[in-house]
N, C-alpha and C positions, 0 to 999 in steps of 0.2 A: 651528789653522785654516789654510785654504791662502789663500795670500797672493793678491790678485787686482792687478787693473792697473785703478787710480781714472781710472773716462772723466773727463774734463775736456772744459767746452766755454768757449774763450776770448772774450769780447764788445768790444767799442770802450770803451763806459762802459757806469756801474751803469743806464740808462736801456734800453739795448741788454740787460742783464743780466736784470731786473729780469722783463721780457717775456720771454725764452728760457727763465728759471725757472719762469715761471708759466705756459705755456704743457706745456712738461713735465709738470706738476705738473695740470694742466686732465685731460693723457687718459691719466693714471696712475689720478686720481679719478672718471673716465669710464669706464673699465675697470674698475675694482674693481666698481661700483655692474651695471655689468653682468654682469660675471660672480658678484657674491656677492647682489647685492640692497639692498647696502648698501656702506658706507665709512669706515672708521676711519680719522682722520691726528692727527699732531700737529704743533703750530704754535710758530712761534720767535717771537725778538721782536729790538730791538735795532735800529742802525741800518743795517745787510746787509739787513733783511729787508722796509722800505719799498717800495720797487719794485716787488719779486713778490708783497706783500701787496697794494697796488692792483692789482692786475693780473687778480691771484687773483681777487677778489671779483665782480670786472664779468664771469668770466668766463659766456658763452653754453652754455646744455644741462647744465650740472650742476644733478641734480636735491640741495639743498642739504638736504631735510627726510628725507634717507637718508643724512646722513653727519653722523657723530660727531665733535667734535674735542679732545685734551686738551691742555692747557697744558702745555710744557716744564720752566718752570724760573719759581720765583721767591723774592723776598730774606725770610729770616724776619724777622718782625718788623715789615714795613713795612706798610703798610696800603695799599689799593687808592686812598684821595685821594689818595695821594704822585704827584707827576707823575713818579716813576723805577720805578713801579711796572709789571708786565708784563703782568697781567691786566687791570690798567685797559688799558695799550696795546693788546692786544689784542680787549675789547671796547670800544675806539671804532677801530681800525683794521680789526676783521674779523667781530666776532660783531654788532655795531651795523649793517651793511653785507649783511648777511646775513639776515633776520628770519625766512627757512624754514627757518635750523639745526637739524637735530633736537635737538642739545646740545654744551653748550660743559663743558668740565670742570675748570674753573678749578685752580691750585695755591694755595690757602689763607694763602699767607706769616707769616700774621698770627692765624691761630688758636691760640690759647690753650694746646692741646693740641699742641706739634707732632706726638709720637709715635701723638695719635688723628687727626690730620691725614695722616702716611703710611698708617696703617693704611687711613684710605679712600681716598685713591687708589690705593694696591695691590689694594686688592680690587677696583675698579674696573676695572683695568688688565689685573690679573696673567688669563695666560693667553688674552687676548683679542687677534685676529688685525689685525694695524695695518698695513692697506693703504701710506700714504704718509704720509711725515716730512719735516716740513721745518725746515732747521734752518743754522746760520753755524757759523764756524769763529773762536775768539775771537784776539787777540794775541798770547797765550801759547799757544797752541794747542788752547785748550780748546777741547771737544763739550758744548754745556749749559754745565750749571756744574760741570763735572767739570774742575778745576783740576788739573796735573800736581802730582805722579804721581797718576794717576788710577786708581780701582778698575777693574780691566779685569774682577772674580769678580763681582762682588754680582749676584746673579738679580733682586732684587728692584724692581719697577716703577721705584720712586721709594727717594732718598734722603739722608740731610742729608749737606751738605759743608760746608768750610772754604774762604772763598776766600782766594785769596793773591794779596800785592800787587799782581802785573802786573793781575789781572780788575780789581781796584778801583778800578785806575788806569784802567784803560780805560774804564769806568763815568763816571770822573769827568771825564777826557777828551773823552767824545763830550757832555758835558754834560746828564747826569744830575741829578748831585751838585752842589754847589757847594763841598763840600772834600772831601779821600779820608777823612777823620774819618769826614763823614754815609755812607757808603758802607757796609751792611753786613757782618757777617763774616760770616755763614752765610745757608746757603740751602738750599731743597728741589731737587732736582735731578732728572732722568730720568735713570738712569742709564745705564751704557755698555753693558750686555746688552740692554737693555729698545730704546735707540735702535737696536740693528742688528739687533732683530728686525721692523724694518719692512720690508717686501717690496720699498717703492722707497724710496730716499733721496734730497731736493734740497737741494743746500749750495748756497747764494747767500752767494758772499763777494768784499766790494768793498773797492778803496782799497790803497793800497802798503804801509800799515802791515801790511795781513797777510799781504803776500809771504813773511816769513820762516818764518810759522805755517803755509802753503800748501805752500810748497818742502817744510818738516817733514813734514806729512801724505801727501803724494804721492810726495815720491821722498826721504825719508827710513827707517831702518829702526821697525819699530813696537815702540812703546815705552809705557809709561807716563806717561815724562816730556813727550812729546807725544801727548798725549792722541786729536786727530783722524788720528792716524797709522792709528788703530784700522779707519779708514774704510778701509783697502785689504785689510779681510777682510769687505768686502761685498759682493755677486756682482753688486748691480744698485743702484751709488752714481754721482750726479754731481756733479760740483764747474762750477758757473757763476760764474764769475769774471771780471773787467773786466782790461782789459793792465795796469794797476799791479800788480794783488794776484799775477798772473800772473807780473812781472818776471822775479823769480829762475828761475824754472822751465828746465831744460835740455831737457824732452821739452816741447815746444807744437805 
């Protein structure tokens, strides 16, 4: 794939952030709906994604009962009471917020069946045209939960990973978890074909700890072992970022 040059827009703080993201992201889904009739996106969760999730929601003119939205990522095995759970975050942060959604497409974590749990969201997903993505950049450089080295082949929608210690940490970190024990090892994931076949992409990534994971993505070579490196083979990606996360960076 040919290598592109990741736009970056640099903000004061995540509040500044937060609103540049979502405003982005307003007439990416304003366009879609006008030129398709509709609007598929998918939605991150985590704590990057506060700001442009308010932001999003209030926003004016989107008509909201013509756009789809599927869940990124979530931990297997946890169930949706768990307060570290994603789908819960996400509907009391965006689908609760929204009551014209045409649908919300939840990740299942916690079904029984995981391998009949990808199989419907694959069939869900696969082959369907996804306007706008919205999504963070993790500490270790993850996209989703695609943990380094990440699958850069798999076609398919969704699929189970292994996380590895730095996500776990981070999980327990931002205060999830209350030990890296409680923290699960696996998850359903979107994977890395599926996420850069969104037409736009908005990364909202705040705080200095992910300077190192930002410098990697942007002006590092792309790799597996940095997983959002991936992002600079995609022709219409932005990285919103606050001056910590931005620090390291030599091009600003």
């Amino acid at each position: 794939m040919r290598r592109e040059t990741v736009n970056i827009e640099i903000l004061q703080d995540k509040a500044a952030l937060g609103v540049a993201a979502a405003e982005a992201g307003i007439a990416a889904v304003k366009a879609a709906i006008a030129k398709n009739g509709e609007a598929t996106i998918f939605v991150a969760t985590g704590m990057s994604q506060f700001e442009m999730l308010a932001h999003l929601v209030e926003a004016d003119g989107i008509d909201w009962s013509k756009v789809t939205a599927f869940h990124l990522d979530e931990y297997v095995g946890l169930p949706d009471t768990h307060g570290a759970s994603f789908r819960r975050y996400l509907r009391e942060r965006f689908v609760a917020k929204l009551p014209a959604l045409k649908a919300f497409v939840p990740v299942e974590g916690d079904a029984r069946d995981t391998a009949a749990e990808l199989a419907r969201l694959n069939g869900l997903l696969g082959g369907r045209r996804v306007d706008v993505g919205f999504a963070g950049i993790g500490e270790n450089c993850h996209l989703a939960f695609n943990d380094p080295p990440a699958d850069f082949v798999t076609e398919a929608p969704y699929l189970l990973v292994e996380l590895d210690e730095a996500c776990r940490g981070q999980q327990l970190g931002e205060g999830w978890f209350a030990t890296l024990a409680d923290v699960p090892h696996r998850a359903i994931s979107m994977s890395i074909r599926q996420i850069l076949k969104a037409e736009r992409l908005i990364i909202s990534v705040p705080d200095a700890r992910k300077a190192k994971a930002v410098q990697a993505a942007v002006e590092g070579e792309v790799s597996p072992l940095f997983p959002a490196s991936i992002l600079q083979h995609h022709a219409a990606c932005t990285l919103y970022l606050d001056s910590p996360a931005a620090s390291l960076l030599v091009r600003k």
